[in-house]
C-alpha positions in Angstrom: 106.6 189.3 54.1 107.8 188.1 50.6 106.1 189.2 47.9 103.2 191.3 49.2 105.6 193.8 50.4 105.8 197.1 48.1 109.2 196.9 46.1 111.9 197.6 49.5 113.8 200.9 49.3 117.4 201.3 48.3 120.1 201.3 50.9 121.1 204.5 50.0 117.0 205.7 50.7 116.7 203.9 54.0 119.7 205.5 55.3 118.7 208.4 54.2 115.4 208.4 56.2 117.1 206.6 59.0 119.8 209.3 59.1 117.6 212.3 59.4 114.7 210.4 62.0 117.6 209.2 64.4 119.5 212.5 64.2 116.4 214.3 65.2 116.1 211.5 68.3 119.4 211.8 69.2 119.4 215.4 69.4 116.4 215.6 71.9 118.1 212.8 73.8 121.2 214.9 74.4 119.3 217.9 75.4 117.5 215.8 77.9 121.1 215.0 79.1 122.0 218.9 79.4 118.7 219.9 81.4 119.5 216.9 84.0 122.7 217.4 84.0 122.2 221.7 84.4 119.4 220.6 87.0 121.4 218.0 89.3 124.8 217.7 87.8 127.3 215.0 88.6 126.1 213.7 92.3 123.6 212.2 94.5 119.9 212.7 92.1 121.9 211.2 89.0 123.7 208.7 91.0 120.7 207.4 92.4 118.5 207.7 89.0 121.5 205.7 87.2 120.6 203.0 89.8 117.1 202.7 89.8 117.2 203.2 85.8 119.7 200.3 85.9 117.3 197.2 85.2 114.9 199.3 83.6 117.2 200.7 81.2 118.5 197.1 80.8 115.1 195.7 80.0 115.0 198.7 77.5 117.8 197.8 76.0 117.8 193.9 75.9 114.4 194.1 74.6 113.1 197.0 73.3 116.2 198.3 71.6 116.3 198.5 68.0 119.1 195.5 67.0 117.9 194.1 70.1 116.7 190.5 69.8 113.2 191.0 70.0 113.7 193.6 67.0 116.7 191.6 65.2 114.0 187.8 66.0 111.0 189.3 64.9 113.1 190.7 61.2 114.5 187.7 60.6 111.2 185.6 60.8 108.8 188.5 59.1 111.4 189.1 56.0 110.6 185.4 55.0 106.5 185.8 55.2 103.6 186.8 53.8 101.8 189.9 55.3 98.4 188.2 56.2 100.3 185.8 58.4 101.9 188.8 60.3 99.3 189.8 61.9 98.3 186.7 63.9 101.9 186.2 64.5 102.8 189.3 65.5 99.6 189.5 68.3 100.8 185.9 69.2 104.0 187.1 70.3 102.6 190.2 72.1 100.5 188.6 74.0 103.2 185.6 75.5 105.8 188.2 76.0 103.7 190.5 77.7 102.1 188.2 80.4 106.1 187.0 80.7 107.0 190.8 81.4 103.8 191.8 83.5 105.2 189.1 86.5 108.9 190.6 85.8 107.3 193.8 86.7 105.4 192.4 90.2 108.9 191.2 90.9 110.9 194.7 90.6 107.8 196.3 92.5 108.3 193.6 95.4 112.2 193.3 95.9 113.5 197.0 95.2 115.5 197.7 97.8 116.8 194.0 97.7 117.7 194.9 94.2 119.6 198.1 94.7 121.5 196.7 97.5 122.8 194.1 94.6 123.0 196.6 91.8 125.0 199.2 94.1 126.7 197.6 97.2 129.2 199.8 97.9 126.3 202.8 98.5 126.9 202.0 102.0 130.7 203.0 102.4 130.6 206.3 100.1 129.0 209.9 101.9 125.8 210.4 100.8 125.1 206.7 99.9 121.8 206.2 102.3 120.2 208.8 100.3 121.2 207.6 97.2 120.2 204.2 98.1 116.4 205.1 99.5 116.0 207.5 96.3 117.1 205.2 94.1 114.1 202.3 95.4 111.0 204.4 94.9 112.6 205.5 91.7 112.8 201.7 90.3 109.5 200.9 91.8 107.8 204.1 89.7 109.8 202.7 86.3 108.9 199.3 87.2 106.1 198.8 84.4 108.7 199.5 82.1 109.6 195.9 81.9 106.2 195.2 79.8 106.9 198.3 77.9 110.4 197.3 76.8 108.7 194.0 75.3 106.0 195.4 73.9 108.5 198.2 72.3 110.9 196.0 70.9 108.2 194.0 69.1 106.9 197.0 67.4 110.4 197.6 66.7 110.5 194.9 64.2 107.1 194.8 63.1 107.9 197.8 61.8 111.1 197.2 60.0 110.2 194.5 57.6 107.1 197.2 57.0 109.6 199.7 55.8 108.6 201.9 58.4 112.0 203.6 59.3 110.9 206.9 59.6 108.9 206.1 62.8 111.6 203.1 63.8 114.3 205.9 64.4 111.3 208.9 65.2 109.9 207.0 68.4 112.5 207.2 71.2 112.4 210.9 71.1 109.0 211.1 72.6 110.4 209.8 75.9 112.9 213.0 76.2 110.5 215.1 75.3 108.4 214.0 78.1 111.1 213.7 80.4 112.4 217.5 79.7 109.1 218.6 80.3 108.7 217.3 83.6 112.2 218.7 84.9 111.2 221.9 82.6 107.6 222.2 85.1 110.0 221.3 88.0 112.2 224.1 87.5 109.6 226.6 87.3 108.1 225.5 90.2 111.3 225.4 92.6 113.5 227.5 90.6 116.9 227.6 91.4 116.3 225.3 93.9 115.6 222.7 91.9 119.4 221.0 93.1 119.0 221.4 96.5 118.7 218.5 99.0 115.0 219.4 99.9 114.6 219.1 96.2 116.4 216.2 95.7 113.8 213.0 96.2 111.3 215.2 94.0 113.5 215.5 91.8 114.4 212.1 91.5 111.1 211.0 91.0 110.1 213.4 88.2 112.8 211.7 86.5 111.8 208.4 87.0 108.1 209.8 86.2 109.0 210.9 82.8 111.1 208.5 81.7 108.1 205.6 82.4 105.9 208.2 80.6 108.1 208.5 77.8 108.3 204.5 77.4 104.5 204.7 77.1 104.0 206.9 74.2 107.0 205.5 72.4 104.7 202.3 72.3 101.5 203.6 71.9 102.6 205.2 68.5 103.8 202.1 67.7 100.5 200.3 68.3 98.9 203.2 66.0 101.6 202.3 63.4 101.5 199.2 63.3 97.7 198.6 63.5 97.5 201.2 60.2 99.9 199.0 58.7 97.8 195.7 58.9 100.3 194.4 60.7 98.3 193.4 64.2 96.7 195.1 67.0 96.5 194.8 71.0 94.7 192.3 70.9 94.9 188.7 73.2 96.0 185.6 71.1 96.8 182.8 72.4 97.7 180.5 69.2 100.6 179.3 70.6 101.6 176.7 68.1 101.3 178.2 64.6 104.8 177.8 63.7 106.0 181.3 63.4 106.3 181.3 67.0 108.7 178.4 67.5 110.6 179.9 65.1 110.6 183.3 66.6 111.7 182.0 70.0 114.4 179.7 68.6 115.8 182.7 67.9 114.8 185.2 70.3 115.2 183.2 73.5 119.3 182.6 73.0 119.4 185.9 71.4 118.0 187.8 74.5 120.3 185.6 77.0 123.7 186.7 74.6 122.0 190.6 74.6 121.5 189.7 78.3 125.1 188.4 78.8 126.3 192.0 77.9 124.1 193.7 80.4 125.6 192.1 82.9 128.7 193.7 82.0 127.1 196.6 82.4 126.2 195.5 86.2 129.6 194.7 87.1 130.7 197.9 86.2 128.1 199.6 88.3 129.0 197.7 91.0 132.6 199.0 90.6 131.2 202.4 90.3 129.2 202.3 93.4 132.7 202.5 95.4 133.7 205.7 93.7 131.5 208.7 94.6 129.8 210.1 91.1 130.9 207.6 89.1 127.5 206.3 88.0 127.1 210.5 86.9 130.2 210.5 85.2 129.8 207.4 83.2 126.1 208.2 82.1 127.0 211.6 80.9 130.5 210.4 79.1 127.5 207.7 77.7 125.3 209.9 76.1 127.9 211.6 73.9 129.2 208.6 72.8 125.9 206.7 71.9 124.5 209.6 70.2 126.6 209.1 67.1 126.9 205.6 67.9 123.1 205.4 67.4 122.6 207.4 64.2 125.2 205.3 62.3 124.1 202.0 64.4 120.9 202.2 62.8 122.3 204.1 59.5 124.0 200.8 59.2 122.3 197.7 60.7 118.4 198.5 59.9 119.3 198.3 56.5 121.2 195.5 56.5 119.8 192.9 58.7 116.9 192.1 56.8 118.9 191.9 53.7 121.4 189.3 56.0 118.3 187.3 56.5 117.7 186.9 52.5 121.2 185.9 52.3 121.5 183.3 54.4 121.1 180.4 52.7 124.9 178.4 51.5 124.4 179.7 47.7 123.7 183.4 49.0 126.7 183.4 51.0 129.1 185.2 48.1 126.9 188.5 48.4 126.5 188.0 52.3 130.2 188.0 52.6 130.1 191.3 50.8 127.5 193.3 52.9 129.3 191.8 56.0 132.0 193.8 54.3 130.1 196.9 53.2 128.6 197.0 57.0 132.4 196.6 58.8 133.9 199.3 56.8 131.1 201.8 56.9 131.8 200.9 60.8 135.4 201.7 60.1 134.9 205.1 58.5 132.7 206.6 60.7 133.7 205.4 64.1 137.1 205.4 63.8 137.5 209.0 62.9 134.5 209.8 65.7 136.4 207.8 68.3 139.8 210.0 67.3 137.9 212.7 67.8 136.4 212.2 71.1 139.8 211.0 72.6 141.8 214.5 71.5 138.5 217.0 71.8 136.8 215.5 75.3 137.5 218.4 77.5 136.2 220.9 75.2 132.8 218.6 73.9 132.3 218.1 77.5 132.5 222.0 78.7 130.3 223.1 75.6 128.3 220.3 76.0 127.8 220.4 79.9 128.9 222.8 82.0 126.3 225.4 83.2 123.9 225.5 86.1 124.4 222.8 88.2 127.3 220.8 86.2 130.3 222.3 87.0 134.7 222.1 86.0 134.9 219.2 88.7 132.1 217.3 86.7 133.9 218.2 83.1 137.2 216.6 84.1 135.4 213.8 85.4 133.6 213.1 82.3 135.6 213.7 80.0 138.2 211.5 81.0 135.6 209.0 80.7 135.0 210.1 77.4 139.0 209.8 76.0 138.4 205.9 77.5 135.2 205.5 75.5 136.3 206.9 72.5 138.8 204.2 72.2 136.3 201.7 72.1 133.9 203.3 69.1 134.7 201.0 66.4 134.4 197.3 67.8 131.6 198.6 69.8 129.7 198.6 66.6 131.3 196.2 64.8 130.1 193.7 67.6 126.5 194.7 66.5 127.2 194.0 63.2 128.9 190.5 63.3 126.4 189.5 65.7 123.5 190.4 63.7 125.1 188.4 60.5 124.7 185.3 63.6 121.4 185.8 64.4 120.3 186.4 60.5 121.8 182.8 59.8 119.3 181.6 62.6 122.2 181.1 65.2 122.2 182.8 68.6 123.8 180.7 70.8 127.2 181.3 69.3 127.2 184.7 70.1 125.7 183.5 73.9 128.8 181.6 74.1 131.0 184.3 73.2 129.1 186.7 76.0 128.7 184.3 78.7 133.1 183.8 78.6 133.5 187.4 78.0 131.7 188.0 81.5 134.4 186.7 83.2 137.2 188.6 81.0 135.2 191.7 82.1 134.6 191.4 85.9 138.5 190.7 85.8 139.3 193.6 83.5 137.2 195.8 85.1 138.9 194.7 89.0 142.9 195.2 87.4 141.7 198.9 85.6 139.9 200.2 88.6 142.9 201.0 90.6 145.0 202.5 88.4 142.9 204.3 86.1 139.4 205.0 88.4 136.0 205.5 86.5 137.6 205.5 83.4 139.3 201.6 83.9 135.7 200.9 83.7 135.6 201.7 80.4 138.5 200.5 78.8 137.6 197.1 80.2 134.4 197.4 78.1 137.0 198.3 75.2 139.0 195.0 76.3 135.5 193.0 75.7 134.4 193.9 72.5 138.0 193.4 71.0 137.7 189.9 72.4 134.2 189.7 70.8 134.8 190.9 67.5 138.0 188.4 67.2 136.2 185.5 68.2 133.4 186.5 66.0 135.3 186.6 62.6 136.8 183.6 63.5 134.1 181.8 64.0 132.1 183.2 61.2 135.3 182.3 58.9 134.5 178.9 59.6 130.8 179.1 59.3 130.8 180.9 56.0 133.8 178.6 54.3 136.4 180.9 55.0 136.4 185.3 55.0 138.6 187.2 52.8 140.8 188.7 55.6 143.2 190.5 53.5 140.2 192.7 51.6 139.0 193.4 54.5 142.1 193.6 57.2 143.7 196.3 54.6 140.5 198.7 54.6 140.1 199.1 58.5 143.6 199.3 58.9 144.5 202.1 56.7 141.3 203.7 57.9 142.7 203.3 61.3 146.1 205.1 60.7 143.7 207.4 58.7 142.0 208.3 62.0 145.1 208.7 63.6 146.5 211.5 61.4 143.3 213.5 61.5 142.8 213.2 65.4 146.5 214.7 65.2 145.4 217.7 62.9 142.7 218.1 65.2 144.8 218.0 68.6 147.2 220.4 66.9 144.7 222.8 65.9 143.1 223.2 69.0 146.4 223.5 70.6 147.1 226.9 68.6 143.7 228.3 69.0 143.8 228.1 72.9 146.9 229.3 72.5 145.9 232.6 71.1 142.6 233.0 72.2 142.5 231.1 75.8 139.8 228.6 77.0 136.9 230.4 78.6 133.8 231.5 77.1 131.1 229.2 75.9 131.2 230.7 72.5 135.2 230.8 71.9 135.1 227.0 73.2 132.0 226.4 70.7 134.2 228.0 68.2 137.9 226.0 68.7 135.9 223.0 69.0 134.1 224.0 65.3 137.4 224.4 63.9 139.4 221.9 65.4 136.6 219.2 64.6 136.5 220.5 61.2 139.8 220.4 60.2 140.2 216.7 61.7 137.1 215.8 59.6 139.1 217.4 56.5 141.9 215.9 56.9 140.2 211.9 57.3 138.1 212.8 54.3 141.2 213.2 52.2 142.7 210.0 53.5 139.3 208.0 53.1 138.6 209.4 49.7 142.7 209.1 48.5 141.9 204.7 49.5 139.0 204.8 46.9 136.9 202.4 48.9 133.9 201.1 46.5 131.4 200.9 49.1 132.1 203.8 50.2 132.0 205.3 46.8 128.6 203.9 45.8 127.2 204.6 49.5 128.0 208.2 49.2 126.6 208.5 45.9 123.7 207.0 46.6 123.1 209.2 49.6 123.6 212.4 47.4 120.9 210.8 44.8 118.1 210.6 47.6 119.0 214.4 49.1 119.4 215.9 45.4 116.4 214.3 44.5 114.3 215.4 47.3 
């Protein structure tokens, strides 16, 4: 989609619509985290839900996330066309991966329990783990279909980037937490207060699973509507397999989805480790939410944007202004997720006591958590800058280095994850995920040095690191602060915790935004800027 697109939006503009959609998402997914979390806290229902969501959610993910490789294949091959061959492409597509998917789903339908018992193996030494373990089977047989879905999804997903649509893009997940908080909201007023007790608990479990396969639903449906308005292809059957936008798309999409794949299994071997600790699998999906929630606004604040324009730049004489967005994108990583990560690690106990702890989620469940969280807010900033390296791959039309790079960091994991576990619990889990994506991101500029003819290291070395140290001084201010306020006004009461945690926050935020603006960063300069042009002008 060349030249019959409309003129593209600035960077500054996208991000600005991406910023407000995805907030508004993220929000509605973290409320969907409270009322579980006030419903069933940290135990059994969640445990057994974090099982059965597993593949699901990994399906999700893989391929229906946006910067998934469905989304980040479907970009890269759209950017470079006109609009009136979209169409037949796009329906092309739909139509192979979704008779692919619709056997996946048969399969999940068929060998549940076979599949917990692999997911989850150590259900069977911890109390409580046989009715974890027959919960969690119906559950993944009732989200089953969502292996079409999370196709179908992550199609629309990039049919509707190179249309510009962004609002939608980062609008759509929310629809699934709205269904889901429905369900457990008609739940509760049904069973009342008894909504967390065992009688309750298989119910419970599969209103979840219900809601979420609901939500999954109209997230794509409102895709389809968008998309169709956009002239960009329907539901329809089409089975022109050799036109040759879908060679290319597969050339990139099938080594792409085994790398994305590579990382989810990761994720497995730390659920397996976390099946031998009783509400682990709670622990780490509630310590998850809080991190992914920023980690998702700026994910998409940053890489929407940018991968199409990394697909336009990836030809050799291009590569002197790809080399600078690759830039612009790391240290926009840099000076949001470092000073977020900071501030997780010093604040956890008190974001995860405002946050959670009420009804059925109670101090046990906060220390738990948010020791997780400390762990994960380590992690923040070559979490992201991962995505971003590996997108800059995919745009040059190569996913198997970054399969490469997964399939030997599955091994560094499984190992990481079996030394951590021992001394450090739940939250060894995490920091062996930290230990991964440092290995990834290393291997990644190195091997994108070579690709490119060689990176500037020291422009862009001297950035992150005094950002870093940056981070460092404000989580201080922040740690310090919070220090005094308990201090002199204790630590119980949602509204004085709300309150330290304002202050604290606010004053490490102060204090990095002095730093960051004292370094004079360019793209940060023009980035901000450009933001306040949009808002002002609005």
């Amino acid at each position: 989609m060349t030249q019959q697109q409309k003129a593209p939006r600035s960077l500054a503009g996208i991000a600005g619509i991406i910023a407000v959609a995805t907030l508004i998402s993220k929000f509605f997914g973290l409320v969907r985290e409270q009322a579980i979390a006030a419903a069933f806290g940290a135990g059994a229902v969640v445990d057994a839900y974090n099982f059965a969501y597993m593949i699901p959610s990994f399906l999700l993910i893989l391929l229906g996330g946006v910067n998934g490789p469905f989304h980040s294949a479907i970009v890269s091959v759209l950017a470079k066309r006109k609009q009136e061959e979209s169409a037949r492409l796009v329906e092309t597509i739909t139509t192979l991966v979704g008779g692919l998917l619709l056997l996946v789903t048969v399969f999940l339908v068929i060998f549940a329990p076979y599949l917990i018992d692999l997911v989850a193996p150590g259900l069977d030494t911890v109390p409580n783990g046989a009715f974890v373990k027959a919960n969690a089977i119906v559950q993944l047989r009732i989200m089953a279909p969502m292996a079409v879905l999370a196709g179908l999804i992550g199609i629309g997903f990039g049919t509707l980037n190179t249309a510009n649509q962004y609002w939608l893009l980062s609008l759509s997940p929310l629809f699934s937490s709205i269904i889901l908080i429905l369900g457990l909201g008609i739940l509760a007023l049904q069973v009342g207060t008894k909504i967390s007790s065992p009688q309750y608990a298989i119910l419970g479990g599969m209103v979840l699973a219900g809601g979420t396969l609901a939500g999954a639903f109209l997230q794509w449906l409102i895709q389809q509507i968008a998309q169709a308005r956009a002239g960009l292809g329907t539901f329809r059957l089409r089975f022109d397999f050799k036109q040759p936008g879908v060679k290319e798309v597969l050339k990139i999409m099938a080594p792409a989805t085994f790398s994305s794949g590579m990382l989810q299994i990761n994720l497995y071997t730390d659920m397996y480790f976390a099946s031998f600790i009783p509400s682990a699998p709670s622990g780490l999906r509630y310590s998850n939410i809080l991190v992914q929630t920023p980690l998702g606004i700026i994910s998409n604040i940053i890489l929407l944007p940018l991968l199409p324009v990394f697909a336009r730049l990836a030809e050799p004489d291009n590569w002197h202004e790809l080399k600078l967005r690759i830039r612009q994108g790391l240290i926009l990583t840099a000076l949001t997720m470092l000073p977020m990560g900071a501030l997780m690690v010093v604040l956890s106990v008190p974001i995860v006591r405002v946050v959670y702890e009420r009804g059925a989620f109670k101090e046990a469940d906060s220390a738990l958590v948010s020791s997780i969280l400390v762990a994960s807010g380590i992690g923040m900033f070559v979490y992201l800058g991962r995505d971003v390296l590996v997108r800059v791959f995919y745009a040059l039309g190569d996913g198997e280095t970054p399969f490469r790079i997964s399939v030997i960091n599955i091994l560094l994991n499984a190992l990481l994850d079996w030394i951590f576990i021992k001394p450090f619990g739940a939250p060894g889990l995490v920091l062996a995920t930290v230990g991964v994506n440092c290995s990834s991101v290393l291997m990644l500029l190195w091997l994108l040095d070579r690709r490119l003819n060689g990176l500037p290291w020291r422009e862009w070395s001297l950035p992150i690191l005094g950002l870093t140290a940056g981070s460092m001084v404000a989580g201080a201010a922040s740690y310090g602060t919070l220090e005094v306020l308990q201090r002199f006004l204790g630590e119980n009461g949602l509204l004085i915790q709300l309150l330290q945690l304002s202050i604290a926050g606010l004053v490490g935020i102060g204090v990095f935004a002095f730093l960051a603006a004292w370094m004079k960063l360019p793209e940060v300069d023009i980035f901000v800027s450009r933001l306040r042009q949009r808002f002002l002008k609005r």
